[in-house]
C-alpha positions as CSV (number, residue, x, y, z in Angstrom):
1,X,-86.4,-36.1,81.7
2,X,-83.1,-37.1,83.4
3,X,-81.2,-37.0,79.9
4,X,-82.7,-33.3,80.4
5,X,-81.5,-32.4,83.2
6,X,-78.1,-33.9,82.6
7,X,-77.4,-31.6,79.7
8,X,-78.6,-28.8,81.7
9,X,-76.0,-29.4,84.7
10,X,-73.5,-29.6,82.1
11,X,-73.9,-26.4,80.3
12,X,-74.2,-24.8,84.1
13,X,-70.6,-26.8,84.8
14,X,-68.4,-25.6,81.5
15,X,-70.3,-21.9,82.2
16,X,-68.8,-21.9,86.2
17,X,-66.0,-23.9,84.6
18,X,-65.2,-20.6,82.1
19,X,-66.2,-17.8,84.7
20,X,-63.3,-19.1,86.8
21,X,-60.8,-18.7,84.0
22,X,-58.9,-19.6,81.7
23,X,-56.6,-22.2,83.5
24,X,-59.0,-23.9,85.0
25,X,-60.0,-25.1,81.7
26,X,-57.3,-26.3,79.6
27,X,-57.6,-25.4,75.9
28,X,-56.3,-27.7,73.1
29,X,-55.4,-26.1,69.8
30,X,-54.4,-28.6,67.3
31,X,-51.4,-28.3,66.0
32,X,-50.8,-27.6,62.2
33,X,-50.3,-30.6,60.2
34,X,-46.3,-30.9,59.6
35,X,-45.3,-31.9,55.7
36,X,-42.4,-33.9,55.3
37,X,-40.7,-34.4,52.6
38,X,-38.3,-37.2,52.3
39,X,-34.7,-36.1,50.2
40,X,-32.5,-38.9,49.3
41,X,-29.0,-38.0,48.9
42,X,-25.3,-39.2,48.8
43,X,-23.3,-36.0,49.7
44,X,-25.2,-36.3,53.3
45,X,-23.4,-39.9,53.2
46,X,-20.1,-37.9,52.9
47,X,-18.6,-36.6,55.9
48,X,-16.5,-33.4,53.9
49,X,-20.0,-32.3,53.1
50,X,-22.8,-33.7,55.7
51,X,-23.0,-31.1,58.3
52,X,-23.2,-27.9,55.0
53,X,-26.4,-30.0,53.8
54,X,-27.8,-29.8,56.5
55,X,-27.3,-26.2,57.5
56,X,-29.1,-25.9,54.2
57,X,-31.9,-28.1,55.2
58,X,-32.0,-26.9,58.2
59,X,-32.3,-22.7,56.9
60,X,-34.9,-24.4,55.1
61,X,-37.3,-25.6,57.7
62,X,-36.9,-22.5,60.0
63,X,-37.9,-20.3,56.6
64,X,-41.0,-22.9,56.2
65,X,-42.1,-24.1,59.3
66,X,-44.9,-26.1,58.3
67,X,-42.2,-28.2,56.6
68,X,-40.1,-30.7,57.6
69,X,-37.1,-32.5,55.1
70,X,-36.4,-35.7,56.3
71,X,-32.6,-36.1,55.0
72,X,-32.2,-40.1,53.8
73,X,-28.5,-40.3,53.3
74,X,-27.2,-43.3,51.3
75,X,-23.6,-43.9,49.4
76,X,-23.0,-43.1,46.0
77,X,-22.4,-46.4,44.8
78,X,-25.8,-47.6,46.3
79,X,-28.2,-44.5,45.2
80,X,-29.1,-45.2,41.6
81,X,-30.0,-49.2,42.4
82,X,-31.9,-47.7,45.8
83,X,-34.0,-45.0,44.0
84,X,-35.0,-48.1,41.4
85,X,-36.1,-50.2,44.2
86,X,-37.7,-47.2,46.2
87,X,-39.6,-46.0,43.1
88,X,-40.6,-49.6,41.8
89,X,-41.7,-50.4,45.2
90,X,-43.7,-47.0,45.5
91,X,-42.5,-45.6,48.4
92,X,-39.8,-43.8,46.8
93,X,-38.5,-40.0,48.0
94,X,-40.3,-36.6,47.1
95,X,-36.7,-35.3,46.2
96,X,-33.5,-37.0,44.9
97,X,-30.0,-36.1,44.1
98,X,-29.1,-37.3,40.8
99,X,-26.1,-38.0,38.5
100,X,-25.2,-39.1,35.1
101,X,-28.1,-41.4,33.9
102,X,-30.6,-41.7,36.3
103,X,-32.9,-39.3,35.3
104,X,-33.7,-41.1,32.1
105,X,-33.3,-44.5,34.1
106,X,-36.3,-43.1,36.6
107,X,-38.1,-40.8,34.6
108,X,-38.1,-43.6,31.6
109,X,-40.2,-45.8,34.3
110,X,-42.5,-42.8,35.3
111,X,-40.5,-42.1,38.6
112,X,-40.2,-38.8,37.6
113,X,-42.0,-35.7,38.2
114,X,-41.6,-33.2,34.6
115,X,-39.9,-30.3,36.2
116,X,-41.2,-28.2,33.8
117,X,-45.1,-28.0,35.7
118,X,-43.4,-26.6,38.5
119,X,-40.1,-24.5,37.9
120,X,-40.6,-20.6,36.9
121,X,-39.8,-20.5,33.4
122,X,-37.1,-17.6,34.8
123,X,-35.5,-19.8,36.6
124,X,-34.9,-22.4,33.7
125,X,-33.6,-19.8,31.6
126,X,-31.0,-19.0,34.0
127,X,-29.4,-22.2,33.8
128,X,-26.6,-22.6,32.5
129,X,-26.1,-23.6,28.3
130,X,-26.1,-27.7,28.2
131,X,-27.2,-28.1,32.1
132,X,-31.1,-28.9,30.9
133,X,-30.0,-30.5,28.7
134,X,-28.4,-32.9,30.7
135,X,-31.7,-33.6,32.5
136,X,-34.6,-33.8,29.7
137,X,-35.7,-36.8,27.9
138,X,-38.5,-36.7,25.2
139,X,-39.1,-33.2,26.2
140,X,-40.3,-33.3,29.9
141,X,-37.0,-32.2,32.1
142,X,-36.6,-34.6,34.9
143,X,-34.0,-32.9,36.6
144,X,-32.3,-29.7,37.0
145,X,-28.7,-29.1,37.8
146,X,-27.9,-28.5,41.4
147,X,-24.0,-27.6,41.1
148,X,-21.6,-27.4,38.1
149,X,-19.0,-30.5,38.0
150,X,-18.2,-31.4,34.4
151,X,-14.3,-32.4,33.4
152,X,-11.6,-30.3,32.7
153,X,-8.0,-31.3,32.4
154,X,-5.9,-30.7,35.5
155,X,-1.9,-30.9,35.0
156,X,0.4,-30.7,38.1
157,X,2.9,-27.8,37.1
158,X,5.5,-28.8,39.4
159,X,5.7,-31.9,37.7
160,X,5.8,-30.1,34.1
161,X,8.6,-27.9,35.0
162,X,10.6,-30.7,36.4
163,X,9.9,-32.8,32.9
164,X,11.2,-29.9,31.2
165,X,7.9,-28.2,30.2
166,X,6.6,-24.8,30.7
167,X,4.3,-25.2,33.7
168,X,1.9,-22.6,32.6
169,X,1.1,-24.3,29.1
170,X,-1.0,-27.5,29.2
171,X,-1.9,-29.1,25.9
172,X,-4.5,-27.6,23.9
173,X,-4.5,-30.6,21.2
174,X,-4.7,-33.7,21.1
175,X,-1.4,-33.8,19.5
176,X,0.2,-31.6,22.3
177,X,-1.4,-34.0,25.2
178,X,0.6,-37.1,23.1
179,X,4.1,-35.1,23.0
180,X,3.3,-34.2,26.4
181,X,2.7,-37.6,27.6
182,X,6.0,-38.4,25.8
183,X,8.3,-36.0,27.7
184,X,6.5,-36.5,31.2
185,X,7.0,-40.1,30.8
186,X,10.5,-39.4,29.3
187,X,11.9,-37.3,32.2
188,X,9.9,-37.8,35.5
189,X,10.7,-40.9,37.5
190,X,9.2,-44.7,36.8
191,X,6.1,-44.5,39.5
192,X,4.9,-41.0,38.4
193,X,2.4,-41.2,35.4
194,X,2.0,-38.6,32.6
195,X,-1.8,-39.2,33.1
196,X,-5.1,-40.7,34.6
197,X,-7.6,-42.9,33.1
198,X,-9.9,-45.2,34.8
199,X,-9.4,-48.3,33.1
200,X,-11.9,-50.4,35.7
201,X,-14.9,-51.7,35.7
202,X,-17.3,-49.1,37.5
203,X,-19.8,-46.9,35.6
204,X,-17.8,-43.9,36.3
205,X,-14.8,-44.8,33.9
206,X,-17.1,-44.8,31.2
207,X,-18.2,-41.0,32.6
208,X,-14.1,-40.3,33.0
209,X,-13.9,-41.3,28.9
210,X,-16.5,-40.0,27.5
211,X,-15.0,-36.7,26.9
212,X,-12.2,-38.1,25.0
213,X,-14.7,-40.0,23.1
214,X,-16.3,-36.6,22.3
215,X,-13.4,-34.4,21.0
216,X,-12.4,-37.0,18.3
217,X,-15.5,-35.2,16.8
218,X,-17.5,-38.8,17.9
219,X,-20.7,-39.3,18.5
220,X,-21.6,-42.8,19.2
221,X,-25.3,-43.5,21.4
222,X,-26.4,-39.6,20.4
223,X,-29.5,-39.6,18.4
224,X,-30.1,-43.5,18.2
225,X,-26.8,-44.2,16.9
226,X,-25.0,-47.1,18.0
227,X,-22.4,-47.8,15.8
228,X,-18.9,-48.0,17.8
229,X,-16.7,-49.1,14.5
230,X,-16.8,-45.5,13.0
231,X,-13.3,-44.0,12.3
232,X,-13.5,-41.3,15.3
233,X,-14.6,-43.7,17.4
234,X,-12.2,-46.0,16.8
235,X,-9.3,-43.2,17.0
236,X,-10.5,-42.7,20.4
237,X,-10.0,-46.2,21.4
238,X,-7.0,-46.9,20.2
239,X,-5.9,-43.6,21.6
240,X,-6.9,-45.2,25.0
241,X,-5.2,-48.5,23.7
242,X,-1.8,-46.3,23.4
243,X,-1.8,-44.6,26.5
244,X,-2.1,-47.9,28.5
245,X,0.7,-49.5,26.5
246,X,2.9,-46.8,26.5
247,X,2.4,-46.8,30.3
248,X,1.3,-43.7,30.1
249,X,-1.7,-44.2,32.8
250,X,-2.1,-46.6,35.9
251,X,-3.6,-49.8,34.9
252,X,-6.7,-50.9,37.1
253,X,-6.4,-47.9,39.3
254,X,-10.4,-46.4,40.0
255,X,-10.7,-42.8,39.9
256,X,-10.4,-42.5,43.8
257,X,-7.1,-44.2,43.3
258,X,-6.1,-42.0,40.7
259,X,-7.0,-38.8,42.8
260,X,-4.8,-40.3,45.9
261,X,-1.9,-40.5,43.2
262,X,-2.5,-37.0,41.9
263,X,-2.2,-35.9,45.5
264,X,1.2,-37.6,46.0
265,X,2.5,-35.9,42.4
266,X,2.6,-39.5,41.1
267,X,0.0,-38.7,38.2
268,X,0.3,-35.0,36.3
269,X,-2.8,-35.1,34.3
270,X,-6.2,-36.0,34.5
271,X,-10.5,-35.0,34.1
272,X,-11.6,-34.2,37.0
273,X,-14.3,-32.1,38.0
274,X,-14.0,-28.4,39.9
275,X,-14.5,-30.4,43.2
276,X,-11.0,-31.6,42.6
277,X,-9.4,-28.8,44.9
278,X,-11.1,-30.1,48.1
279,X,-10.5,-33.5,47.3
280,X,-6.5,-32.9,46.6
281,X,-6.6,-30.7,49.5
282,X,-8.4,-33.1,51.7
283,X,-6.0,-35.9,50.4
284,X,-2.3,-33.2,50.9
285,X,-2.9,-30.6,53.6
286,X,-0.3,-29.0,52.2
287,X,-2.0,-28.0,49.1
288,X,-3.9,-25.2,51.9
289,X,-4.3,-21.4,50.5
290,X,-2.2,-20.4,47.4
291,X,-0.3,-23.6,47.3
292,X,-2.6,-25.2,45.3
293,X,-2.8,-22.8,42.7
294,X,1.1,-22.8,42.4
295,X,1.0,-27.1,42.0
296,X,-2.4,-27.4,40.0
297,X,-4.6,-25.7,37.2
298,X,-7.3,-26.7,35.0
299,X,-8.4,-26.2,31.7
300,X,-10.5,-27.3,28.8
301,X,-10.3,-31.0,27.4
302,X,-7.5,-30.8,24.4
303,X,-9.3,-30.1,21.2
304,X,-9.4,-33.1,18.6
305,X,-11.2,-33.9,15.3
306,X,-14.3,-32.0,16.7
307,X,-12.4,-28.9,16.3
308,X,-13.8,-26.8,19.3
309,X,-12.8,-27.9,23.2
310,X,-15.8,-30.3,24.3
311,X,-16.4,-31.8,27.7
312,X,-19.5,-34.0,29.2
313,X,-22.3,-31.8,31.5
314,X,-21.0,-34.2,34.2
315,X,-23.7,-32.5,36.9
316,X,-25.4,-33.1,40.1
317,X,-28.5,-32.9,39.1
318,X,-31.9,-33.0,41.2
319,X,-35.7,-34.2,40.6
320,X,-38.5,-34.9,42.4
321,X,-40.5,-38.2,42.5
322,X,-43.9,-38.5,40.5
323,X,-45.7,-39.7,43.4
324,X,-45.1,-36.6,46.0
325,X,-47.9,-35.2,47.3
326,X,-46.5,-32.1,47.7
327,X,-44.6,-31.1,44.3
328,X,-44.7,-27.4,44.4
329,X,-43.4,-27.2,48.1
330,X,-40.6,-30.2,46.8
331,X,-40.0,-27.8,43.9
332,X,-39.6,-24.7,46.4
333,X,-37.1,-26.8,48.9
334,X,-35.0,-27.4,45.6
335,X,-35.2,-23.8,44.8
336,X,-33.5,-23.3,47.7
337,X,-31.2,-25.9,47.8
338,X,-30.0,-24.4,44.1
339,X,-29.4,-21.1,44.8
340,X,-30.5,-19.2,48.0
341,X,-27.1,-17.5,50.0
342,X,-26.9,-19.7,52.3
343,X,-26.5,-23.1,49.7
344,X,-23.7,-21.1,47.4
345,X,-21.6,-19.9,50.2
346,X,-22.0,-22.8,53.1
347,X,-22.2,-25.8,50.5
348,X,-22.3,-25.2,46.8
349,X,-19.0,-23.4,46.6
350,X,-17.2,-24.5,49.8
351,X,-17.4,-28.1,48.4
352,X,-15.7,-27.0,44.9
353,X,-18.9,-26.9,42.6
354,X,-19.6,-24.0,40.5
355,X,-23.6,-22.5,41.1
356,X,-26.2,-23.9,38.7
357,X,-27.5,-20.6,38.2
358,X,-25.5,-17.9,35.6
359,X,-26.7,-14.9,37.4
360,X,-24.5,-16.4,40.2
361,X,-21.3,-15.8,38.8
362,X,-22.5,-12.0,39.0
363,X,-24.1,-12.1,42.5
364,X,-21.3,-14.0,44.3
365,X,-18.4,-12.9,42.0
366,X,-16.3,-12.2,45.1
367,X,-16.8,-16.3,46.4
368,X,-15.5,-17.2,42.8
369,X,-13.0,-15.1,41.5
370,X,-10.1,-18.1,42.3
371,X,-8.1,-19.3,39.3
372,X,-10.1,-22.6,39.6
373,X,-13.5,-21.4,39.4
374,X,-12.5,-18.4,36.5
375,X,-11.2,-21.6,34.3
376,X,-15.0,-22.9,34.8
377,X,-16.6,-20.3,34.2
378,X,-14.9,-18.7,31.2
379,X,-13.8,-22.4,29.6
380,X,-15.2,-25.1,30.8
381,X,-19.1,-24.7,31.8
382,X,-19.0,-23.3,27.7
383,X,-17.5,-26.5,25.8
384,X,-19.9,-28.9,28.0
385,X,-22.9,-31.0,26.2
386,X,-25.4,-33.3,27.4
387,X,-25.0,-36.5,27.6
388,X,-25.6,-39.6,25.1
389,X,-28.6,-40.6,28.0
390,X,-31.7,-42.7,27.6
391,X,-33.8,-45.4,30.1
392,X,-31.1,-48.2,28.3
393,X,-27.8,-46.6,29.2
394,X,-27.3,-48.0,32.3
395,X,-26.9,-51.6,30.6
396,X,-25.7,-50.0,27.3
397,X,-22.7,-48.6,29.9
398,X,-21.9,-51.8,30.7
399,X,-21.2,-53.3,27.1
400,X,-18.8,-50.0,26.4
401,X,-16.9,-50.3,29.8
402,X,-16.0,-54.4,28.5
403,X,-14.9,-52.8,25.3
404,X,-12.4,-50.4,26.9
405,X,-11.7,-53.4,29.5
406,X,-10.7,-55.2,26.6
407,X,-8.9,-52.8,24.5
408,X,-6.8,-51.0,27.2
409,X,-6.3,-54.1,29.6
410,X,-6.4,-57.0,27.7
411,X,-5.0,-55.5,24.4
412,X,-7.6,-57.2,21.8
413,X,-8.0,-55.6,18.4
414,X,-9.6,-52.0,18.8
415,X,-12.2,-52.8,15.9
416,X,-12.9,-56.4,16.7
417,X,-14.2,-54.7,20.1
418,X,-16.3,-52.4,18.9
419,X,-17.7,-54.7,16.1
420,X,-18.5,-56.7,19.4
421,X,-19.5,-53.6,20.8
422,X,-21.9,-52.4,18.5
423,X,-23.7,-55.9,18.1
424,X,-24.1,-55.8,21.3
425,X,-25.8,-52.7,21.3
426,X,-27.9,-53.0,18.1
427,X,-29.2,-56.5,20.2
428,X,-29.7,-54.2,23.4
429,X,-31.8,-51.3,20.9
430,X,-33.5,-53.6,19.0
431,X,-32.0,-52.4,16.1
């Protein structure tokens, strides 16, 4: 009876309550639940190119507001040992910026997410010839390319003319690039070099060599083979054996070194990637507007025993993790990041990398019509191939980066190394 007329008196309360209005009964409409997705990346860990991510991101989220990207910045020298842990430890990103290995390091461990259940087959085919590649392992395609960045050679043309050499003629062979590297080192002063090669120990000297590995006509760690001592392999080792006893190149100077040098005219060639012009100009202010075009140029690594100009698809690549919730929104967010206007003209192409996309070159032909970006797109993006990549190369990397160690630095027999080497890899592959 009471519990009666308890309900009663409430219904009569909320009905006076509503008849009054509407403020003077607060309605509460629950807000829409906010995804986040978590995108782990080094360039936000650079401050040339932090704030243009995240005007991207940022375009993003007000385009999708349901969605939030929660940018997880870490160093580049950090990120591939980070996304390991992260993804071993299952609480790894929905999105991640990628280089080089990784993808077959992560997407060999499952970390990976096969790109091809959620990327428009369109889309795919618009990539560019060699940029898959660069990303697919066993058939599933763990990541896509995001921006452009193989090697080309660059040559300092101020530097050529005072050597003696016509500054608009770079060497197209490999025996041009030797004669070259004579005359430079002949006629330009005792600190400039004739050229660059990492000779250290990071992974990225083994990514600086590889295309010189390649246009001997080489092939060592493509299609399960590991053999190191085979004659084009070993001309391209004790090609990098000459050039450090000549004195051709720096000894024990990382790239970052190298590109300081290069800034300075101390060093007239060396592979570098299209990103090269903000890095010089960031490094020389005075390389600003059209002075940079009248000191550097770029072209296609000097042909060799392969017989055709080759390079490696030396990319920034991006995937998303196996264990996201949310894989078709991830896939839309990298969509964007790829290839809407706002990623090619405040990010992509202000930071030096050439769009991922070939329909790009068409569409923003005006943001890419520089010397620089012409050389890419007419040379360099054609001559690039995949990568020698599978789960093992990270520690396969390791045993070839000793070998050059030991043949440029420490001057041991070019094919007692690679014997070495190729043991040590055959051990490593079970082979």
């Amino acid at each position: 009876m009471y519990r009666f007329k308890f309900v009663v008196s409430s219904v009569i309360i909320v009905l006076l309550l509503v008849a009054m209005g509407s403020q003077a009964l607060p309605v509460r409409v629950q807000a829409q639940e906010q995804i986040v997705l978590r995108f782990a990346n080094w360039v936000s860990a650079e401050e040339a190119s932090r704030a243009r991510v995240q005007k991207v991101i940022d375009a993003f989220q007000a385009e999708n507001p349901g969605v939030t990207i929660e940018n997880i910045p870490i160093p580049f020298d950090q990120v591939r040992q980070q996304l390991i842990t992260m993804s071993a430890g299952g609480n790894p990103p929905d999105i991640m910026l990628l280089n080089g290995a990784w993808p077959y390091e992560l997407g060999g461990m499952g970390a990976l997410l096969d790109l091809n259940t959620v990327a428009p087959p369109e889309y795919l085919a618009d990539n560019w010839e060699g940029g898959l590649q660069a990303g697919t392992y066993e058939g599933k395609l763990y990541a896509v390319p995001q921006g452009m960045t193989p090697h080309g050679l660059w040559w300092n043309k101020k530097l050529f003319e005072q050597a003696g050499l016509d500054p608009n003629k770079p060497p197209r062979t490999m025996e041009e690039l030797n004669q070259v590297m004579a005359t430079l080192k002949a006629n330009l002063p005792e600190d400039v070099y004739a050229i660059g090669i990492d000779t250290t120990k990071i992974d990225y000297a083994l990514t600086g060599f590889w295309p010189w590995i390649l246009t001997t006509g080489a092939r060592p760690m493509y299609n399960g083979d590991y053999d190191f001592t085979k004659p084009e392999v070993v001309e391209a080792f004790k090609w990098l054996q000459m050039v450090a006893k000549e004195g051709y190149t720096p000894i024990g100077q990382q790239i970052k070194e190298e590109r300081e040098l290069m800034a300075k005219d101390r060093i007239a060639m060396k592979l570098d990637g299209p990103y090269f012009v903000g890095i010089l100009r960031s490094l020389n202010p005075a390389l600003e507007g059209q002075a940079f075009y009248d000191t550097f140029a770029v072209t296609t690594v000097p042909v060799g025993g392969n017989g055709e100009p080759v390079t490696l698809a030396d990319l920034h690549q991006i995937g998303i993790s196996s264990q996201t919730e949310h894989p078709d929104i991830a896939w839309k967010f990298i969509e964007f990041f790829c290839s809407s206007d706002i990623a090619v003209r405040e990010y992509i192409v202000p930071m030096g990398m050439i769009p991922p996309l070939k329909s790009a070159a068409e569409k923003y032909a005006d943001l890419l019509s520089d010397p620089v970006s012409q050389a890419y797109l007419n040379e360099i993006l054609p001559s690039m191939i995949g990568g020698p990549y599978d789960p093992q190369y990270g520690a396969a990397a390791q045993f070839i980066i000793q070998a050059m160690q030991e043949v440029a630095v420490a001057g041991a027999p070019v094919e007692t190394a690679l014997q070495n080497l190729t043991q040590n890899l055959k051990i490593l592959y079970r082979q």
